[in-house]
C-alpha positions in Angstrom: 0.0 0.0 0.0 0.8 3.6 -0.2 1.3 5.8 3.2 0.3 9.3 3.2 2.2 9.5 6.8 5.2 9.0 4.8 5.0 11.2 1.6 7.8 13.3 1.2 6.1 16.3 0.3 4.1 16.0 3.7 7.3 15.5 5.3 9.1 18.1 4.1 6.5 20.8 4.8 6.9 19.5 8.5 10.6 19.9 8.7 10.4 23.0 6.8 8.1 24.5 9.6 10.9 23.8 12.0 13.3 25.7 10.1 15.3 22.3 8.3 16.3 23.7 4.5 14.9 20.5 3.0 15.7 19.2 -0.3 12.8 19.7 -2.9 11.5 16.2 -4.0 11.0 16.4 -7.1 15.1 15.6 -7.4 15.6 13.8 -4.4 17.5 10.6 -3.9 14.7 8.6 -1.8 15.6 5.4 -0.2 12.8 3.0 1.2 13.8 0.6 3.7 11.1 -2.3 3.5 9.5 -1.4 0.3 8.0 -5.2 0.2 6.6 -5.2 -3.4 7.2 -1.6 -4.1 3.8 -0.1 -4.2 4.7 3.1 -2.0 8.4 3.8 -3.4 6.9 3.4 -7.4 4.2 5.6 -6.4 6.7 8.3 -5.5 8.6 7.6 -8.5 6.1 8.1 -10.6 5.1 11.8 -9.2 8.9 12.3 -9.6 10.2 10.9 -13.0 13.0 13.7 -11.6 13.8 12.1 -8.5 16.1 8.8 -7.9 13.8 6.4 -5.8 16.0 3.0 -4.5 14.2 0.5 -2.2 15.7 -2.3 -0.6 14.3 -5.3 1.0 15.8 -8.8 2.0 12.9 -11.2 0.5 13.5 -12.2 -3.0 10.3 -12.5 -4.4 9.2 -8.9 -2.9 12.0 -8.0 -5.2 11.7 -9.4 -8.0 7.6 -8.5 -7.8 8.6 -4.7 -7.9 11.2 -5.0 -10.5 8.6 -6.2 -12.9 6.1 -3.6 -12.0 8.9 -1.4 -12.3 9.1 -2.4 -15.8 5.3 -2.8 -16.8 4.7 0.7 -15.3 8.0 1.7 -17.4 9.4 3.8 -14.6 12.9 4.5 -15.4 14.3 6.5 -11.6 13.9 3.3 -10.0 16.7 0.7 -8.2 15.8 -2.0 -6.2 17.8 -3.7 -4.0 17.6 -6.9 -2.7 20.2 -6.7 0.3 19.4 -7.0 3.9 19.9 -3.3 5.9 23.6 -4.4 7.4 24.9 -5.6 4.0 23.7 -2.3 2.1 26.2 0.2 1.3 24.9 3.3 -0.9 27.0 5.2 -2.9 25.9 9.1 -1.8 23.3 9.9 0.9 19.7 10.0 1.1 17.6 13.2 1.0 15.0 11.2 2.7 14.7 8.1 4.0 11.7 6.0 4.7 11.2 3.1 6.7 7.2 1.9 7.1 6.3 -1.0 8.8 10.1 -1.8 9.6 11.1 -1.1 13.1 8.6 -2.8 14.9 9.0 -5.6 13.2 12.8 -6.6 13.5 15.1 -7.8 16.6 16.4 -5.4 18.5 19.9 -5.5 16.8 18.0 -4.5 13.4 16.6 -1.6 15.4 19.7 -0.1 16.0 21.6 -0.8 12.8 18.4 0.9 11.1 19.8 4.0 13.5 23.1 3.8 12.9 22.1 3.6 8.9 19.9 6.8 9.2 23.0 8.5 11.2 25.7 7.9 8.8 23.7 8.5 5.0 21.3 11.0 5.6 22.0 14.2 3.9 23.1 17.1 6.0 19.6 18.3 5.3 18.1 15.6 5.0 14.9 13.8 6.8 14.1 10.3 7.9 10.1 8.7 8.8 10.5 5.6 10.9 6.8 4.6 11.9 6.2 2.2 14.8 3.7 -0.2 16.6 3.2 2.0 20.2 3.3 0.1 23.2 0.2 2.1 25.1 -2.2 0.5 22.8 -0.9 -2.3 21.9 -1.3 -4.2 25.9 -4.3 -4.9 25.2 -4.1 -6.3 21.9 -1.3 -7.7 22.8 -3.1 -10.0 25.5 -5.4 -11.2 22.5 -2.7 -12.5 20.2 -1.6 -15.0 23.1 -5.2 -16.1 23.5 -5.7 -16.6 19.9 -2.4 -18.1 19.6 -3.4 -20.5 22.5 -6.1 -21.7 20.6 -4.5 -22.1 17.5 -2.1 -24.5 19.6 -5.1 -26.3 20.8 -6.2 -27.6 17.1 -7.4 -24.5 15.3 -6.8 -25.0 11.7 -5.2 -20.9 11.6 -5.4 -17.6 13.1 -8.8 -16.8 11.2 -10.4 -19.5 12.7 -8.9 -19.5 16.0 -10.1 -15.7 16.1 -13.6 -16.6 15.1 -13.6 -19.1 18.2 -12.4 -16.6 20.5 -15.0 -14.0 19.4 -18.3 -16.8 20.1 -16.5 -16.4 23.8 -15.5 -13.2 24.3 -17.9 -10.6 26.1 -18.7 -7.3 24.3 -16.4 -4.5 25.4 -12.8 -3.4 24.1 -12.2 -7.4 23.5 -14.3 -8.0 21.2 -13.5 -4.8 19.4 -9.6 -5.6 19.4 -11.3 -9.3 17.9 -13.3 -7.9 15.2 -10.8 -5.4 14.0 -8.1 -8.3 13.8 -10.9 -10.3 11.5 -11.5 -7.3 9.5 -7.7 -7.2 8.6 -7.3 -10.7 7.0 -5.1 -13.3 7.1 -2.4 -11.2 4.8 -2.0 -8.8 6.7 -2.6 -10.3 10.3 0.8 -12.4 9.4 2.8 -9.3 9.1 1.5 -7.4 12.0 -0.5 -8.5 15.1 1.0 -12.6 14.7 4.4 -11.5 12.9 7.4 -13.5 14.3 8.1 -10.7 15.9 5.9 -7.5 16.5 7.6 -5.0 19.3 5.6 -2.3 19.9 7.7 1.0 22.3 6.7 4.3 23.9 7.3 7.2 22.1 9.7 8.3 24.7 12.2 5.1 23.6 12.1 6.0 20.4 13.3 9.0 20.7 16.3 8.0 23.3 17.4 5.4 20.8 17.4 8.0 17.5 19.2 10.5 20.0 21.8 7.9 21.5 22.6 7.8 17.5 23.1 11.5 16.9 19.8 12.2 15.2 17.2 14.6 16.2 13.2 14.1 16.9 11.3 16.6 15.1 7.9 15.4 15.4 4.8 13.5 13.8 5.7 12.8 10.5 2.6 14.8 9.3 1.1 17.1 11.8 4.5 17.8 13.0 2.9 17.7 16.5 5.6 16.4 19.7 3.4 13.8 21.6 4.5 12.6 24.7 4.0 8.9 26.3 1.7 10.4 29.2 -1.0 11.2 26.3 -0.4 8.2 24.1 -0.7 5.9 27.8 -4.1 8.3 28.1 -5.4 8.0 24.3 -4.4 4.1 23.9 -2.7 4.8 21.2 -1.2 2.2 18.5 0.5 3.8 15.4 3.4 6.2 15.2 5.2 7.8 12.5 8.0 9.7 13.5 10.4 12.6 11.8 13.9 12.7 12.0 16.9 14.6 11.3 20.5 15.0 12.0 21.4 15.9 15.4 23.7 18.5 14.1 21.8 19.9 11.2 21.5 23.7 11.2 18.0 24.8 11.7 17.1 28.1 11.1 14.1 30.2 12.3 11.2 28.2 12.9 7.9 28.9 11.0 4.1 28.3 11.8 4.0 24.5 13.0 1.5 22.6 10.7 -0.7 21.3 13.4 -4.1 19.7 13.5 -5.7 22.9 12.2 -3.5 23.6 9.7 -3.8 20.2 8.5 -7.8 20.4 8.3 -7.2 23.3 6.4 -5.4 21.5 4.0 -7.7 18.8 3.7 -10.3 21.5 3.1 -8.3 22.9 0.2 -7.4 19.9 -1.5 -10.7 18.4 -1.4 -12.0 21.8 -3.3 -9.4 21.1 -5.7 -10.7 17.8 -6.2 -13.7 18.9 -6.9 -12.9 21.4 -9.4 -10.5 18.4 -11.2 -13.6 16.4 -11.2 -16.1 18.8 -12.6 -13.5 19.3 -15.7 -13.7 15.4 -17.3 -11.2 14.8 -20.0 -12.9 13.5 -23.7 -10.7 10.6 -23.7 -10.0 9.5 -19.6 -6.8 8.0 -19.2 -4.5 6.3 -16.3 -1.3 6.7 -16.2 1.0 3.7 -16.7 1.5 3.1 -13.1 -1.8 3.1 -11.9 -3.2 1.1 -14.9 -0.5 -1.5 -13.9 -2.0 -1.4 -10.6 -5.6 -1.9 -12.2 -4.8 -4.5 -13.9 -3.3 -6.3 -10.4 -5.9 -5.5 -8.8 -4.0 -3.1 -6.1 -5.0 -0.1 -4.7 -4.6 3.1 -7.0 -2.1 5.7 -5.2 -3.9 9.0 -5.5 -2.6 12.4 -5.4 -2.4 12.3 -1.7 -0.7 8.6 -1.7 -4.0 7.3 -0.3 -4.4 3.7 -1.4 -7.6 3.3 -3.4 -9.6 0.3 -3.6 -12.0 -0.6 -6.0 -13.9 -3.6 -6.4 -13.7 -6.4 -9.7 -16.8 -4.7 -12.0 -15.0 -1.3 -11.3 -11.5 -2.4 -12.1 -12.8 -4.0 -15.4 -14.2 0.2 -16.5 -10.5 0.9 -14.8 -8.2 -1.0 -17.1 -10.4 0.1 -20.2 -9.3 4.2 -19.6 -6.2 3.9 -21.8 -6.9 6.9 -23.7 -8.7 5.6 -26.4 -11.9 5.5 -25.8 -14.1 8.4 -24.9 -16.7 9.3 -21.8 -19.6 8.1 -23.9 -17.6 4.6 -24.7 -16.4 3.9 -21.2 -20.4 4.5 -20.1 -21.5 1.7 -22.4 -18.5 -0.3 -21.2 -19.5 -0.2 -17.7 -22.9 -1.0 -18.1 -21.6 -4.2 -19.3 -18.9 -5.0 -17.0 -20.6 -2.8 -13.7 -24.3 -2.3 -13.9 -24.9 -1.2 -10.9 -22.0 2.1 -11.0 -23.5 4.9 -11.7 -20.4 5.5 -14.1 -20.6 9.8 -14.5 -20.6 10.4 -11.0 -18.6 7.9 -10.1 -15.8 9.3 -13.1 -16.0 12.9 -11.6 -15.1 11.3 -8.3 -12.3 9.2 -9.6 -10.6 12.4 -11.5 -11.5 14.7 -8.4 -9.1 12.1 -6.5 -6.2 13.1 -9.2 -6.5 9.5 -10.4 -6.4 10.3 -14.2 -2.9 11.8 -16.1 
């Protein structure tokens, strides 16, 4: 999937407002620690045909999956690497650096190499997001993945069906909350985060002694820019962080306005008139780009112009893949009322474009 919390763009803006001269990304060098299959790292690549995007990950077959997307989606500022963190030696530094879904998911060891990594090939000015699993919320959820585990040892064929059993038991409350949400993820994705081989959630306040013991400096919420605290993430149950950082010694000049929460509304309020005008001007011949057709055609969520992961279901897919640019609003109407009779395809279009979904 893509992650908004770690578009560089975002990101930038944030360690702008604390006075850090930021690269613009358009020609960045990006590295993406993790990048799995590749979705978020060729979705940045494609904004920025300018920029050099490199991922690296240590699973073959992740690899090998975003090479050929890579190639279908004909994106040409793309390297991937398949190296594990410790073995990975790049030739210049990073302008940003992005590691989603990493730290909380490796030993210990791996924590702090991924540190000492960001420490010694970050640019001078340059900005890292490390997102993490937080420990305040996580107790509790915590306390479920033993039960469920427990009765996967007891003869439940897997965690789906060991989940089910515990939900006919549990009582309604928080438990069965934690229960259902778990279900609602899937198997996929349960396997890589609540009942990973390993899943380490910390407190905000560890975090930021680790990055520090390694010469970097915390500057805030990878979107809102906001400095949270343990005491309110303890109070808020909190599960999910994503995390700015930069060199300890990097100059900073004078700070400006700190995005915060309504600044960010603000934002959301402006882009989503801009949407709507995008959507209210439809193009003859609708087309998507060669990324997010290749997406289409795999069935994956669509990046939009935010990075939020679109998903659409099979019929609308099918009217998806058939916007190559040759056929016009009238022809893609008739299409979908053969492959998606029940979209109701003009509104639906208009929303698709306001989304920044069509080149």
């Amino acid at each position: 999937m893509s992650h908004p919390t770690a578009d560089p763009a975002v990101n930038a803006a944030v360690a702008r407002a604390a006075g850090l001269d930021v690269t613009e990304s358009a020609g960045a060098r990006i590295l993406e620690i993790g990048c799995g299959e590749g979705h978020h790292l060729l979705s940045l690549a494609n904004r920025w045909p300018g920029a050099v995007c490199i991922g690296l990950d240590a699973f073959p077959k992740a690899i090998h999956r975003a090479r050929s997307r890579a190639q279908r989606a004909g994106l040409k500022n793309v390297r991937l690497c398949e190296a594990r963190l410790s073995d990975f030696e790049p030739d210049a530094p990073f302008d940003f650096i992005i590691a989603h879904g990493f730290f909380s998911w490796v030993p210990d060891e791996v924590k702090v190499g991924l540190m000492d990594f960001i420490a010694k090939h970050l640019a001078p000015h340059g900005v890292a997001v490390v997102s993490f699993n937080v420990a305040a919320g996580w107790k509790e959820r915590m306390i479920v993945v033993e039960k469920a585990r427990a009765i996967m040892n007891a003869g439940a064929e897997d965690v789906m069906q060991a989940l089910a059993l515990y939900q006919t038991a549990a009582e309604e409350g928080r438990e069965r909350e934690i229960i259902d949400d778990m279900l609602a993820k899937g198997t996929a994705v349960l396997a890589h985060d609540d009942f990973a081989p390993v899943m380490d959630a910390w407190s905000l306040g560890a975090f930021v002694k680790l990055a520090e013991s390694h010469g970097l400096a915390w500057l805030g919420d990878s979107v809102s820019g906001v400095k949270g605290n343990d005491a309110a993430d303890n109070m808020a149950g909190r599960t999910f962080r994503s995390e700015l950082l930069c060199r300890g010694g990097a100059v900073l000049g004078e700070a400006k306005k700190p995005v915060g929460e309504v600044s960010l509304h603000e934002k959301t309020r402006v882009d989503e008139e801009a949407g709507q005008r995008r959507g209210c001007r439809l193009l003859d011949f609708p087309k998507l780009d060669e990324w997010r057709m290749t997406c289409a055609r795999e069935a994956l969520p669509l990046p939009d112009a935010e990075l939020k992961p679109c998903v659409f279901t099979f019929p609308q897919l099918k009217v998806l893949i058939a916007m190559d640019g040759t056929r016009s609003v009238y022809e893609l109407s008739r299409h979908a009322k053969e492959v998606a009779p029940e979209l109701d395809f003009v509104p639906w279009l208009k929303h698709v474009a306001g989304r920044g979904l069509l080149s």
